[in-house]
C-alpha positions, 0 to 999 in steps of 0.5 A: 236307717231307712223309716217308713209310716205304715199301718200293721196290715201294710206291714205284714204284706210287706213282711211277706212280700220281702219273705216271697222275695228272699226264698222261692220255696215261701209259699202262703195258702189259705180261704179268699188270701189270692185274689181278694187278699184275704178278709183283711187284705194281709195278702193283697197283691201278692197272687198277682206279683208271685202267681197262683202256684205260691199264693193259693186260694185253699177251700173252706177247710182248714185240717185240710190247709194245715195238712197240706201245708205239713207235706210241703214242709216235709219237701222243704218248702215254708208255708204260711198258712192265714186261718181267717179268724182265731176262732175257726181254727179248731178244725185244723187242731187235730193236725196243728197238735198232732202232726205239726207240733211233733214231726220234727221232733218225731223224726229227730229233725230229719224233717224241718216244720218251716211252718207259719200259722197265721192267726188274727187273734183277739177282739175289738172291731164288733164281730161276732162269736168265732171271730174275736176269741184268744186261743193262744193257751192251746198252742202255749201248752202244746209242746214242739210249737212256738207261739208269737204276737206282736202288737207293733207294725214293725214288730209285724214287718220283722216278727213274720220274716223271722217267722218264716225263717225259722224251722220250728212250726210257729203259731203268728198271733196277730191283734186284728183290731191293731191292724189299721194303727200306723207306727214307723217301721224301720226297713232295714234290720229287725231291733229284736229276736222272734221271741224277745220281750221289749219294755215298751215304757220304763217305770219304776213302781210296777212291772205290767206285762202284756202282748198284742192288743193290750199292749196299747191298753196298758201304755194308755193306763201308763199314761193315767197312773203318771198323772197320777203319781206313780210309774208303770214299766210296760213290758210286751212279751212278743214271744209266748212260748218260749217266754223271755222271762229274764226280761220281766224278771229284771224289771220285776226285780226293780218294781216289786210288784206285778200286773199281767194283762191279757184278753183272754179268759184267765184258768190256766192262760199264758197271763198265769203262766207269766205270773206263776213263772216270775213268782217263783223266780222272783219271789224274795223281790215281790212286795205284792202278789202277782195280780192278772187282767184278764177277760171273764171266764165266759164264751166271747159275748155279743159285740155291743158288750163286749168292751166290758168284757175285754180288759180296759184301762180303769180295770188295769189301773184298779190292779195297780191300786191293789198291788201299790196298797198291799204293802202300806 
């Protein structure tokens, strides 16, 4: 096995770059990715390695990147779209939900939609309002497109690959305050598919599930509750839509109660599609309630207070106090 140290942003460059590598018709598109390398350097080097033709730096306008990028899927090329923040994406979502979601199935796959919206998604480096929102339920609830994150630089090295090759239009969820955390990345084949949940930590007292960036929230409670006493299996579902819900299922099967943490604002998330889910698959299992982490109900507030808004570890623990008391 061939290992390499490398940080989340590192890896999807090298995920994309071995992607340009396999396929010629791979082509990334998007504001300032050519020659400064996007706003996080996600792209650095590559217009200089693959040309302007397949790395294009796009105008300020993203319903017109992702409609452009929809004609070349039609022609059979695979575009990877960067939106530079999670939260200007919403000028793109007139085509994301209209065009992108429905003309494979509109055309009874006659066309493929080998389409990969990157999105940096999530808070936690200081920005401001637009730049630091989750708006992955949009995508969750729209029916014909498939919604990952990943939370690990090697799940970023393959998720993106995978991604690629895939021909379902995929949105690429990733946590921007991970992308300069160094994991091991292993080079040579992928440890899951695109839309597998990991256990990230075994226990046996309580199933907490989470992706992207509170995945690491959620091992660090783990890390607490052992100290004291109690044992938290730590799921990362990766894929949201579609969910692996055998994977938490199992586990929930074994622990009887459970946490789901998310960033996001609770009404109607994936974090309440998880835990509505495995209540009702799991329901004769369950010794507790099915219990969400999730950010406030708010507009994302001003940097300086927003570590109160997002879930932290003291608020994970809280919840598995409530879910450990409520049967003794």
């Amino acid at each position: 096995m061939t290992t390499q140290t490398m940080t989340m942003a590192r890896a999807l460059n090298e995920g994309l770059r071995r992607a340009m590598e396999k396929d010629k018709k791979v082509l990334l598109m998007g504001e300032d990715i050519g020659k400064l390398g996007g706003v996080f350097r996600i792209t650095d080097g590559l217009q200089k390695d693959f040309g302007e033709d397949r790395v294009i730096d796009a105008p300020l306008a993203e319903s017109a990147i992702v409609g452009t990028a929809v004609g070349l899927a039609i022609r059979g090329y695979r575009t990877v779209v960067e939106i530079q923040f999670d939260g200007f994406v919403y000028p793109a979502f007139d085509q994301i939900v209209s065009q992108v979601a429905k003309l494979r199935k509109r055309s009874d796959g006659v066309y493929t939609m080998g389409l990969v919206i990157r999105l940096p998604f999530q808070g936690g480096i200081g920005a401001i309002e637009h730049h630091s929102e989750s708006p992955e339920a949009y995508f969750v609830h729209t029916a014909g497109l498939r919604v990952v994150a990943c939370s690990t630089p090697n799940d970023a090295y393959w998720m993106i690959q995978q991604a690629v090759e895939h021909d379902d239009p995929i949105i690429f969820c990733e946590p921007k305050s991970r992308y300069w955390e160094k994991g091991e990345v292993d080079l040579d084949r992928p440890p899951n598919g695109l839309f597998d949940a990991v256990v990230r930590r075994e226990g046996t007292d309580v199933t907490v599930v989470a992706y992207g960036a509170m995945v690491k929230t959620c091992l660090r409670a783990a890390e607490v509750a052992a100290g004291e006493g109690r044992s938290l299996e730590v799921i990362d579902a990766r894929g949201l839509s579609p969910l692996d819900i055998d994977t938490m299922a199992q586990s929930l099967d074994k622990t009887g109660r459970l946490v789901v943490v998310q960033e996001a604002p609770p009404s109607a998330s994936v974090g309440s599609e998880i835990a509505a889910t495995l209540a009702e698959r799991c329901f004769y299992a369950l010794r507790a309630p099915a219990t969400r982490v999730s950010a406030y109900h708010v507009p994302y507030p001003p940097s300086r207070i927003e570590d109160a808004y997002r879930p932290s570890v003291d608020r994970v623990l809280d919840a598995v106090d409530r879910v450990m008391e409520f049967d003794q």
